[in-house]
RODO-2510 file (C-alpha; in nm, 4 decimals, decimal comma):
residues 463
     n   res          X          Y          Z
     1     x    -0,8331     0,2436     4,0739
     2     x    -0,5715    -0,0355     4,0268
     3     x    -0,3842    -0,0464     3,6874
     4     x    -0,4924    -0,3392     3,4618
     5     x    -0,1801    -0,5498     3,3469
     6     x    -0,2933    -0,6126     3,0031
     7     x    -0,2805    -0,7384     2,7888
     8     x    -0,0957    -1,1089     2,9335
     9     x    -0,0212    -1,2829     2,6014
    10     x     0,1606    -0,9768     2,4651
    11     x     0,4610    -1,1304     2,4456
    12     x     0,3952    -1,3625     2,2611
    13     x     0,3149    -1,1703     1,9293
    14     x     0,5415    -1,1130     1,6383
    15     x     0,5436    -0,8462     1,4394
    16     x     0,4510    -0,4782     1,4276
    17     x     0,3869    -0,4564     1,8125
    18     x     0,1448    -0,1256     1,8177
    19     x    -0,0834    -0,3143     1,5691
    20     x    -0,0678    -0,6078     1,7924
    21     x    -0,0968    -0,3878     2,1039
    22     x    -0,4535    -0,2035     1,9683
    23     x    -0,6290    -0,5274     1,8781
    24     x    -0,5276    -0,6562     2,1641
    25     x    -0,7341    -0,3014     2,3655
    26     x    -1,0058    -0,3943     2,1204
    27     x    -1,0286    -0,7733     2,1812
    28     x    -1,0048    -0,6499     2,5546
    29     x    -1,2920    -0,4567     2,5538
    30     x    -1,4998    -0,6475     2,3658
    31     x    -1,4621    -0,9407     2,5828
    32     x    -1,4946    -0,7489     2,9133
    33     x    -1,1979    -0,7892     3,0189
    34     x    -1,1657    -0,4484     3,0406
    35     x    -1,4397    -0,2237     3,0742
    36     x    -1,6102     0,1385     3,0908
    37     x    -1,4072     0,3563     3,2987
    38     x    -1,0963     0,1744     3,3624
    39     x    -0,7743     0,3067     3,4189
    40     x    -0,4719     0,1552     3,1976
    41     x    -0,1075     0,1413     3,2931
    42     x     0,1238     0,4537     3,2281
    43     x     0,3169     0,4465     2,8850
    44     x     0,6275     0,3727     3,0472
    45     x     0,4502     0,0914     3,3007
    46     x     0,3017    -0,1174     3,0097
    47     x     0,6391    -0,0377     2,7997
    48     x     0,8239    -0,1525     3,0372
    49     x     0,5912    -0,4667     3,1506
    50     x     0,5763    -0,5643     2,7364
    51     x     0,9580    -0,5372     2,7032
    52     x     0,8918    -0,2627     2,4286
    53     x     0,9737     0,1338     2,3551
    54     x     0,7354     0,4459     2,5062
    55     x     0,6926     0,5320     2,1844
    56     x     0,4671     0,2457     2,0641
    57     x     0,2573     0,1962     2,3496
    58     x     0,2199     0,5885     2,3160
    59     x     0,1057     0,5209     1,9506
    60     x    -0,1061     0,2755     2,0532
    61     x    -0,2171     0,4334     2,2871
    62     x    -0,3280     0,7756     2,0311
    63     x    -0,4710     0,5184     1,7619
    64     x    -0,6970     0,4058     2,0495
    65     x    -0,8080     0,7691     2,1426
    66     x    -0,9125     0,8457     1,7875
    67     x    -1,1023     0,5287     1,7721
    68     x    -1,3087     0,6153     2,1216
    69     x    -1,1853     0,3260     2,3063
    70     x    -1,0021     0,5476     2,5553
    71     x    -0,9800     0,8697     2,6951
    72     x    -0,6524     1,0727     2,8034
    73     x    -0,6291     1,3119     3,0519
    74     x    -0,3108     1,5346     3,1385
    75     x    -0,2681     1,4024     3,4872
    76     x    -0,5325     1,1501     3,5228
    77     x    -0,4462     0,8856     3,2854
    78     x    -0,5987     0,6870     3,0516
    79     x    -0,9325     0,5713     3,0939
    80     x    -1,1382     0,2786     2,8567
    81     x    -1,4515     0,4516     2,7057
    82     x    -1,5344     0,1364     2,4597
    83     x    -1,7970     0,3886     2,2892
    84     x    -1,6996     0,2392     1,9510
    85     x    -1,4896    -0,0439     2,0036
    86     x    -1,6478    -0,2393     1,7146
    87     x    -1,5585    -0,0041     1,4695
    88     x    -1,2133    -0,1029     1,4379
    89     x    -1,1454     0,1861     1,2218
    90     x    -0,7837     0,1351     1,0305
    91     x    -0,5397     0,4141     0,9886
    92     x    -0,5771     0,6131     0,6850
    93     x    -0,4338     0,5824     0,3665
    94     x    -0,3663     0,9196     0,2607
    95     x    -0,0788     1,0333     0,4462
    96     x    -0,0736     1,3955     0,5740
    97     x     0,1941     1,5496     0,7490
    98     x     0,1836     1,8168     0,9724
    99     x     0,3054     2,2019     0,8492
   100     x     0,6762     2,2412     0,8375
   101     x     0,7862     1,8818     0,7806
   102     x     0,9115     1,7285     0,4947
   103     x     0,6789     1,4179     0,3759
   104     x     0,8827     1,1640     0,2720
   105     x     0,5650     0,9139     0,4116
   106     x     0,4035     0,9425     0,0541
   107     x     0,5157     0,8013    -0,2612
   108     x     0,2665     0,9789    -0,4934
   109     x     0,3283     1,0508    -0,8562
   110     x     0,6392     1,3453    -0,8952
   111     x     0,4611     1,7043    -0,9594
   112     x     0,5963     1,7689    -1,3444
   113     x     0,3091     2,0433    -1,4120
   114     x     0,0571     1,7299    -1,5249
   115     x    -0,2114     1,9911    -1,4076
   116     x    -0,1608     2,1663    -1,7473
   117     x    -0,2309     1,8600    -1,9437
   118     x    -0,5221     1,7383    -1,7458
   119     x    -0,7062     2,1056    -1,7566
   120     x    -0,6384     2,1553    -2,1094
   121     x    -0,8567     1,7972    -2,1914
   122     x    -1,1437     1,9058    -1,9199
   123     x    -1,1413     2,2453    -2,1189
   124     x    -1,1851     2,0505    -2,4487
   125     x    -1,3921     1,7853    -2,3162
   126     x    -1,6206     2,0472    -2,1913
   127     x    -1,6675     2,2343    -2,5133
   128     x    -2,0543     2,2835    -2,6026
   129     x    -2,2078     2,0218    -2,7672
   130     x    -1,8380     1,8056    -2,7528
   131     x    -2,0090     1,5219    -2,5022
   132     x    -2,3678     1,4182    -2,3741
   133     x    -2,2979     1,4035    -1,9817
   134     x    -2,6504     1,2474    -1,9161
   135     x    -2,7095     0,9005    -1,8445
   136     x    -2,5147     0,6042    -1,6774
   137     x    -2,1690     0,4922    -1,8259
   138     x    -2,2213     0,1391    -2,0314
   139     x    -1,9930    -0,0808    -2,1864
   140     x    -2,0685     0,1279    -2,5247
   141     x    -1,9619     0,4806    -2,3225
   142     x    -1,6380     0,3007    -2,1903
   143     x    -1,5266     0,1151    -2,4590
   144     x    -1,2697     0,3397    -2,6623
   145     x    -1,1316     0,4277    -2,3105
   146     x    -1,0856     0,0497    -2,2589
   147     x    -0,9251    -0,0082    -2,6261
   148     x    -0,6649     0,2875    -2,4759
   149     x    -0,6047     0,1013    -2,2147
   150     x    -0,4975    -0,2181    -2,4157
   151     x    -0,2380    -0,0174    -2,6024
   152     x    -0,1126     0,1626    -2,2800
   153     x    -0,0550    -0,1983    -2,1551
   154     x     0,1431    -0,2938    -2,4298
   155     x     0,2026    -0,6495    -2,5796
   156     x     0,4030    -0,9245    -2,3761
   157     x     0,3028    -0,7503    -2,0846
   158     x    -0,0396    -0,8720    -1,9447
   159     x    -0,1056    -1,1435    -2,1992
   160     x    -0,3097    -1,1054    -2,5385
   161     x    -0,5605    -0,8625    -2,4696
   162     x    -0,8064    -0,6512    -2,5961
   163     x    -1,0960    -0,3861    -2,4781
   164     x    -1,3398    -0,6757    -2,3708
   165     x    -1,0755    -0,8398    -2,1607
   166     x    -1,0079    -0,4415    -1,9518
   167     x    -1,2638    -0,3509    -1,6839
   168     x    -1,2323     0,0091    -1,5631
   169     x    -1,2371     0,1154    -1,1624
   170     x    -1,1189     0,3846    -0,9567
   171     x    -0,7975     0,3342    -0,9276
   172     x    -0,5651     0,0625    -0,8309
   173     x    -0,7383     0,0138    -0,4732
   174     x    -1,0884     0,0081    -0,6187
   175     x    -0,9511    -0,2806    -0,8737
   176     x    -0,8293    -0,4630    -0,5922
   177     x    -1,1213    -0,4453    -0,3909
   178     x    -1,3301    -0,5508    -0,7073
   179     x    -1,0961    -0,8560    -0,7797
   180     x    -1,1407    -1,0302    -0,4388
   181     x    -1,5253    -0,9204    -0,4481
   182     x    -1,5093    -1,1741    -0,7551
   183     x    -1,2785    -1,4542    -0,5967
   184     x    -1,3510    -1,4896    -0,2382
   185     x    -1,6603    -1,6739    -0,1297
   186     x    -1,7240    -1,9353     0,1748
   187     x    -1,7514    -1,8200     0,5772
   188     x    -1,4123    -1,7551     0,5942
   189     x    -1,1810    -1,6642     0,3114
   190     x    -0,8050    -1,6290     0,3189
   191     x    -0,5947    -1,3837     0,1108
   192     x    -0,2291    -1,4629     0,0951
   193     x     0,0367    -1,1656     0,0170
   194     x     0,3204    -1,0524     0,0557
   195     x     0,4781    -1,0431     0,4528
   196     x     0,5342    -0,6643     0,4448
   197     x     0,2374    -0,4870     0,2346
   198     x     0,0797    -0,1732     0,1468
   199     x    -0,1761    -0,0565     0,4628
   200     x    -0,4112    -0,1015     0,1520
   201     x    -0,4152    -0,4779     0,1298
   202     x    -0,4807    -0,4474     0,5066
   203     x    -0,7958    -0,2701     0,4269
   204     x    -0,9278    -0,4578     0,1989
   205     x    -0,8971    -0,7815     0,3171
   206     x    -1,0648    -0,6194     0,6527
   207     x    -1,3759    -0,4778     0,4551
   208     x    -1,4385    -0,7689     0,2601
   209     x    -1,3729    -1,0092     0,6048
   210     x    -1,1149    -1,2149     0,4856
   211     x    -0,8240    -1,3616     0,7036
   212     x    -0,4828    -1,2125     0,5646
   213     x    -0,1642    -1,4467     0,5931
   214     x     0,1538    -1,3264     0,5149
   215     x     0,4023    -1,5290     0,2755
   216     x     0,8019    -1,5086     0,3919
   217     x     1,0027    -1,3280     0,1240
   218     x     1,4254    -1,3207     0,0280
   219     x     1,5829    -1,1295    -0,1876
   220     x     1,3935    -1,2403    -0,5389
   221     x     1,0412    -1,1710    -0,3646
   222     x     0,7842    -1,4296    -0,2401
   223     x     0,9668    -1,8007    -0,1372
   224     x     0,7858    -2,0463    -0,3130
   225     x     0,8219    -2,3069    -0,0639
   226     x     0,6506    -2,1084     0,2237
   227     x     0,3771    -2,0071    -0,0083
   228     x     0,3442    -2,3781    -0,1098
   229     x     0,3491    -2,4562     0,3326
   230     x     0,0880    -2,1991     0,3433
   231     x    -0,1630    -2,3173     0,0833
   232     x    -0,1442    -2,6684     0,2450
   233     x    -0,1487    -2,5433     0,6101
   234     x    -0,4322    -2,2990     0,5654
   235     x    -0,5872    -2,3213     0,2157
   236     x    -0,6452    -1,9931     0,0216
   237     x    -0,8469    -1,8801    -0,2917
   238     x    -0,6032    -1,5840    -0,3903
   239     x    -0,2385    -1,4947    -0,3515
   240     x    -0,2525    -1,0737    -0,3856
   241     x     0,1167    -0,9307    -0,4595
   242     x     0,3493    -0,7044    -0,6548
   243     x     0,6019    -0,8418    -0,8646
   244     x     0,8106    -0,5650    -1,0073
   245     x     0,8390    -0,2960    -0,7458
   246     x     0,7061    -0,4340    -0,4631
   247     x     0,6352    -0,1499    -0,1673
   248     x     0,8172    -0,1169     0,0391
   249     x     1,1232    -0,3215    -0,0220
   250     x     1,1286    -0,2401    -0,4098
   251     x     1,2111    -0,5837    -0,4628
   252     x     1,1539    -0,7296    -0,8368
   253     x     1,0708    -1,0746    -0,8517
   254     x     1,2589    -1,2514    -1,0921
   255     x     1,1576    -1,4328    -1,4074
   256     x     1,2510    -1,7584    -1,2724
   257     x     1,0765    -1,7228    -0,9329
   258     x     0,7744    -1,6125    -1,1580
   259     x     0,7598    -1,9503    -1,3153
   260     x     0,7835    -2,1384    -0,9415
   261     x     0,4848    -1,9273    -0,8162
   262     x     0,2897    -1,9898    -1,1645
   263     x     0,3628    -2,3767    -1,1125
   264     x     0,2138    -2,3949    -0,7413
   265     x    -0,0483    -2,2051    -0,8531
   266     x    -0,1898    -2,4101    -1,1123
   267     x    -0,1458    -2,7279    -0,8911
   268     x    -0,3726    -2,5801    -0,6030
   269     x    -0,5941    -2,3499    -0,8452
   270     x    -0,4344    -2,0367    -0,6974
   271     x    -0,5765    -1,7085    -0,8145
   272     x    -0,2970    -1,4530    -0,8321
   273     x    -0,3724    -1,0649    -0,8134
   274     x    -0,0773    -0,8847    -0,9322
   275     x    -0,1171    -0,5070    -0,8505
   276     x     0,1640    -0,2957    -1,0737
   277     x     0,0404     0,0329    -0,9810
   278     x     0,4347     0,1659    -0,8521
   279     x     0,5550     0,0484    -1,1752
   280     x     0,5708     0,3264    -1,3853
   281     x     0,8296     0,2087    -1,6785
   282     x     0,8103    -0,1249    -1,8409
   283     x     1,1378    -0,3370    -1,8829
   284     x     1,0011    -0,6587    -2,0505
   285     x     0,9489    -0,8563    -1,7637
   286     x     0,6208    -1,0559    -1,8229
   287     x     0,3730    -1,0369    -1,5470
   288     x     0,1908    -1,2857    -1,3938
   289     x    -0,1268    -1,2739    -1,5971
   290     x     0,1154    -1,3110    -1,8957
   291     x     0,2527    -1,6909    -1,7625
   292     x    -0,0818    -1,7832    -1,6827
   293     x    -0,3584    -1,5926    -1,8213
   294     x    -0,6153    -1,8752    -1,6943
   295     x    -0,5625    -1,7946    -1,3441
   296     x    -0,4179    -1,4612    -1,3168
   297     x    -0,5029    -1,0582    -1,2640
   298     x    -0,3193    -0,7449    -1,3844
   299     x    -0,4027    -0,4407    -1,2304
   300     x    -0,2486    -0,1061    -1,2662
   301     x    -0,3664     0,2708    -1,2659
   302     x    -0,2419     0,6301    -1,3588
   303     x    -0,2059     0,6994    -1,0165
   304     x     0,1464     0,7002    -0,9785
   305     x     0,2857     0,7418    -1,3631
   306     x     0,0370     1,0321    -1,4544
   307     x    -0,1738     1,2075    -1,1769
   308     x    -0,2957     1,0970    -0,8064
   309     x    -0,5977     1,2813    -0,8508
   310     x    -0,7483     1,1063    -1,1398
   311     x    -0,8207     0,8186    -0,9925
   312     x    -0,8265     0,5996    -1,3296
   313     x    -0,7438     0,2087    -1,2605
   314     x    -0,8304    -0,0863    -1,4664
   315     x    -0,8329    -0,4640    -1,4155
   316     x    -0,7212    -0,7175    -1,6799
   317     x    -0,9022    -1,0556    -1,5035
   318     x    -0,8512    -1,3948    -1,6197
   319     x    -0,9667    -1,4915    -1,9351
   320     x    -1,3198    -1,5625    -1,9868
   321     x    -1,4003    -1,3605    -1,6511
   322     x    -1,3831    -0,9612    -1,7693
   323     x    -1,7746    -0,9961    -1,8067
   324     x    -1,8317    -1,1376    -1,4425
   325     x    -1,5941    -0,8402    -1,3008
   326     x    -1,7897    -0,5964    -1,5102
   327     x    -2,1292    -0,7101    -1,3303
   328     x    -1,9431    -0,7031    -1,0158
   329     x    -1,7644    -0,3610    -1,0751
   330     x    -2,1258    -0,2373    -1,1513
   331     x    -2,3115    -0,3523    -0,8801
   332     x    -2,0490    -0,1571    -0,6662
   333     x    -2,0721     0,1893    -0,7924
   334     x    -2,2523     0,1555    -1,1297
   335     x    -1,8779     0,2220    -1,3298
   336     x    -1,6546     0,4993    -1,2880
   337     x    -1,8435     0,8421    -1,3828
   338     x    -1,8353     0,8930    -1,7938
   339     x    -1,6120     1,2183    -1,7789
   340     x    -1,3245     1,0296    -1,6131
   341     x    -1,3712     0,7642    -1,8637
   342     x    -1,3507     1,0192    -2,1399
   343     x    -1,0727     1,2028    -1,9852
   344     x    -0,8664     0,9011    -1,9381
   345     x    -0,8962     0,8400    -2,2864
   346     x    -0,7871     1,1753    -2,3847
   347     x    -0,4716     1,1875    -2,2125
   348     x    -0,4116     0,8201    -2,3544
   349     x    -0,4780     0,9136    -2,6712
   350     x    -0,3039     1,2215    -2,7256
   351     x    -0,0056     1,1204    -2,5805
   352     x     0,0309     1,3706    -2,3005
   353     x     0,0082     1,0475    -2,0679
   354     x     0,3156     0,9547    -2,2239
   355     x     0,5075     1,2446    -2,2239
   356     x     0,4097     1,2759    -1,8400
   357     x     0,4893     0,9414    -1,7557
   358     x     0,8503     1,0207    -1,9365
   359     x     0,8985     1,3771    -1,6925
   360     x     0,8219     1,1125    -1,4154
   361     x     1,0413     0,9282    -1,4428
   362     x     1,3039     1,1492    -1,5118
   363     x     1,2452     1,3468    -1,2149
   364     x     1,2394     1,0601    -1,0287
   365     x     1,5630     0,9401    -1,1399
   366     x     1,7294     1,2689    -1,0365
   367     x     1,5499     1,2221    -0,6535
   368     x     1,7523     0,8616    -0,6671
   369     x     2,0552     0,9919    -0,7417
   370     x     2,0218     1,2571    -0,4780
   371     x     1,9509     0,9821    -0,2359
   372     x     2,2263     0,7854    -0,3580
   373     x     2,4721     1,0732    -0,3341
   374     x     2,3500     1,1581     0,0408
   375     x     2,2639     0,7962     0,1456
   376     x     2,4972     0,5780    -0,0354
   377     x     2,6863     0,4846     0,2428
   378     x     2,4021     0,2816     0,4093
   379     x     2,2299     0,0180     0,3463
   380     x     1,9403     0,0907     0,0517
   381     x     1,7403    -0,0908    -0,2500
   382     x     1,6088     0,0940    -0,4716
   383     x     1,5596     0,1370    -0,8672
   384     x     1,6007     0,4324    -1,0639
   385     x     1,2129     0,4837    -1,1780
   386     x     1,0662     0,3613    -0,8615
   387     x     0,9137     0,6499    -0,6250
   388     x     1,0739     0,5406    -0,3008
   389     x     1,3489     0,3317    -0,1393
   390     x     1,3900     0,1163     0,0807
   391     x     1,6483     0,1859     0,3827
   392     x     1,7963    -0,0858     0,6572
   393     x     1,8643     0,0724     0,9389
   394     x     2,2316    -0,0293     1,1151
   395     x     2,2907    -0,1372     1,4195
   396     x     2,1472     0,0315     1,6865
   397     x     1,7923     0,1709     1,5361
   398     x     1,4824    -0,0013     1,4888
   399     x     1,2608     0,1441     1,2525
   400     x     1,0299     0,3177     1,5337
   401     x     1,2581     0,5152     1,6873
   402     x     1,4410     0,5873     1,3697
   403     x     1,1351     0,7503     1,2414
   404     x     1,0758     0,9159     1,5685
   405     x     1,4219     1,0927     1,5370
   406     x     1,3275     1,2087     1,2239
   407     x     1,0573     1,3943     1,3160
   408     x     1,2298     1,5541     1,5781
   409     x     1,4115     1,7467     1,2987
   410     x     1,1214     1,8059     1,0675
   411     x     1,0830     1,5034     0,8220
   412     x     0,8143     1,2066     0,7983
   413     x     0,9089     0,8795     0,7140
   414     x     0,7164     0,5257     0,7305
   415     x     0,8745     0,2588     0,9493
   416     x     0,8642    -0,0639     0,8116
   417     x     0,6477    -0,1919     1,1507
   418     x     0,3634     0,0331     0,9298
   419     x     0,3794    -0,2567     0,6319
   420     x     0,3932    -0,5178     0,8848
   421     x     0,0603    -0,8123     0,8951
   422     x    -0,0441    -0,8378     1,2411
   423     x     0,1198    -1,1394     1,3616
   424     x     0,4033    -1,0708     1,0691
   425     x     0,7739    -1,0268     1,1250
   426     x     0,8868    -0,6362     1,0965
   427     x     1,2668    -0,5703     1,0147
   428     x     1,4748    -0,2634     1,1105
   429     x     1,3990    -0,0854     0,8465
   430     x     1,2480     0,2101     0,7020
   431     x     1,0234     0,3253     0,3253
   432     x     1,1605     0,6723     0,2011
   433     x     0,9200     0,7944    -0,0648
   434     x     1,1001     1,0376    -0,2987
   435     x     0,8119     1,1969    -0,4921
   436     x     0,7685     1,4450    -0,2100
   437     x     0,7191     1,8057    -0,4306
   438     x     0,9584     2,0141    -0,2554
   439     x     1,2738     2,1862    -0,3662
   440     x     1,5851     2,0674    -0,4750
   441     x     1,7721     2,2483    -0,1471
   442     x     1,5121     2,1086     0,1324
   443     x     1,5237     1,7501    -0,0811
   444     x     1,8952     1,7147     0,0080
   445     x     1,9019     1,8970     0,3352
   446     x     1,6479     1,6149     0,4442
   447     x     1,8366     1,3821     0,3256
   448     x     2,2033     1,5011     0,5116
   449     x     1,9840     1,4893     0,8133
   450     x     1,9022     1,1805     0,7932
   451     x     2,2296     1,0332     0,7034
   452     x     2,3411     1,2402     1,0081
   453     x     2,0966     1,0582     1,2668
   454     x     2,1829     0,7622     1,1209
   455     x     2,5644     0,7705     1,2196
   456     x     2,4211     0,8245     1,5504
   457     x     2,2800     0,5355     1,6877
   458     x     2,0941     0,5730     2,0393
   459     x     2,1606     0,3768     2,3341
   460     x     1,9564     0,0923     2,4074
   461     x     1,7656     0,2790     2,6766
   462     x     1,6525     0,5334     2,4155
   463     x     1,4943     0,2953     2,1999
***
């Protein structure tokens, strides 16, 4: 059977070119253009056709496998199946790596023996007689959690606040999903965010079927005047971002740029989600909902200060609006389950959030310096209580085959091609999340290694 040359427009695209290269395979087969039982190209044909590396039409190429659209055979080829082309299924968002690699893909919350804490409150919590675990959580059941909340906020943070204005949710990406549930409505919404964002943004802009543009950023964060372009090229009802430690560039947008996005906002009736969840240590900077409280969101979780597996987020809407988001929030799930609520509190309350979030940082700080000690020579942003940095690649890598390399010696990295919108630019670069719980030893050995491949550039045939 003849090869297909496929997909023609290829080209053309911008951006992170194996996410380009699978929608264009699913667009493909959804259209007919290609159908059941086709053969398509070699990796190195269609690399070589597109003008781009083995190694993303090969990833391509696996995403589609997992998805059902194709079939590979050792020998044969690959073959279109197009059993569930319409599921468009995403990659995950929980990163595993395989055994005997070092997961620097990740940038959960630093292991500082939190499990101590957290079993000590379910032991208390679960005392006889301590807590009636019977019917639904209410505004009643959560609301000492929520007043918690307020004061683990802070003042000059989020705005004035208080336990009417906090809904609860599960987690950070729960919150976000909740937020646009209440903003978006109309045939065709469109989110604007940053150009490089968290896979999660990706997701939930796809479930709730919203068009996602991305908005150019420098060194301060988002550029006012291409957001300003944007909302009178294309319209939108919310601009979803992170303002002070933005993944994956850790860029912190700066008071003054704050005030330029806050004015453009208010003249088009911008809603701005600001999702804080990777800041884990306040320095004063207001956020968004602060400048603006009439248009603005704060959301945040324990996820990456405290514990991963708690799952405890919480929303700070506009004002006037927590009620709405409440309604909304419960005709989702109902409201997270009562013994998270209470154990949220708990570890609010007594402090041993706190005193976590302090160990985190610390031992985060140390991973930095690490870094900085093996890495310093190249090209990296980072902060000191941020879980990951940011590393541009010189000349001579792109971030795909940078990461490749890596895991050719044992260690998982994200390329910045994986933050990339689908018609977005992607830089050289790469995200290096530093909260992986290993040793001190295989930390820095990693880390030599990879300052090792980087003085090593490939040829431009082995990109």
């Amino acid at each position: 059977m003849t090869d297909t040359i496929w997909p023609p427009n290829f080209a053309k695209s911008r951006g992170a070119k194996y996410l380009v290269l699978i929608q264009s395979l699913r667009a493909a087969v959804r259209s007919g253009e290609l159908s059941q039982g086709q053969r398509l190209p070699p990796v190195r044909d269609l690399s070589w056709q597109l003008g781009i590396t083995p190694g993303t039409v090969a990833r391509a190429y696996k995403l589609a496998a997992e998805e059902g659209l194709v079939d590979t055979a050792v020998g044969r080829g690959t073959f279109v199946t197009g059993a569930r082309a319409v599921s468009d299924i995403p990659e995950p968002l929980i990163n595993l790596t395989g055994v005997n690699m070092v997961n620097f893909r990740s940038a959960q919350v630093v292991n500082v023996g939190q499990s101590g804490a957290i079993s000590a409150q379910l032991r208390a919590l679960g005392a006889e007689g301590a807590h009636e675990y019977v019917t639904y959580p209410t505004e009643e059941t959560d609301y000492a959690a929520r007043e918690a909340v307020v004061d683990w906020i802070g003042e000059g943070r989020a705005g004035r606040i208080a336990a009417d204005d906090i809904v609860l949710a599960m987690g950070a990406q729960n919150a976000t999903i909740i937020a646009l549930q209440a903003i978006l409505h109309g045939p065709a919404p469109i989110i604007l965010t940053d150009e490089l964002a968290y896979p999660g943004v990706r997701h939930a802009a796809k479930l709730l079927r919203a068009r996602l543009i991305g908005v150019e950023m420098d060194a301060e964060g988002l550029r006012p005047d291409r957001l300003e372009h944007l909302l009178r090229e294309h319209g939108a009802q919310v601009l979803l971002t992170s303002a002070e430690a933005h993944s994956p560039t850790t860029t912190r947008t700066s008071l003054a740029r704050r005030k330029e996005i806050i004015d453009i906002a208010r003249r088009h009736q911008l809603q701005i989600i600001e999702d804080d969840c990777h800041c884990i240590w306040w320095e004063g900077r207001p956020a968004y909902r602060e400048l603006c409280p009439e248009l603005c969101w704060y959301i945040s979780s324990l996820t990456k200060s405290v514990s991963s597996a708690l799952r405890f987020g919480y929303i700070v809407p506009p004002q006037g609006q927590a009620r709405l988001v409440r309604q909304v929030a419960q005709s989702s799930f109902y409201g997270i389950p009562q013994p998270m609520i209470d154990l949220g509190e708990a570890l609010l309350r007594s402090g041993d959030a706190a005193r976590i979030r302090a160990k985190v940082r610390s031992k985060i700080n140390e991973r930095v310096q690490e870094a900085l000690n093996c890495l310093g020579s190249w090209d990296i942003a980072y902060h000191h209580d941020v879980s990951f940095f940011w590393l541009k690649l010189p000349q001579g890598w792109r971030g795909s085959s940078f990461a490749r390399a890596c895991e050719r010696v044992g260690i998982s990295l994200k390329a910045a091609d994986e933050f990339a919108l689908a018609d977005g630019a992607s830089p050289n670069a790469v995200r290096i999340g530093i909260s992986v719980d290993i040793d001190h030893e295989t930390y820095r050995a990693a880390l030599v290694k990879m300052s090792d491949i980087l003085a090593k550039p490939p040829s431009n045939a082995e990109i």
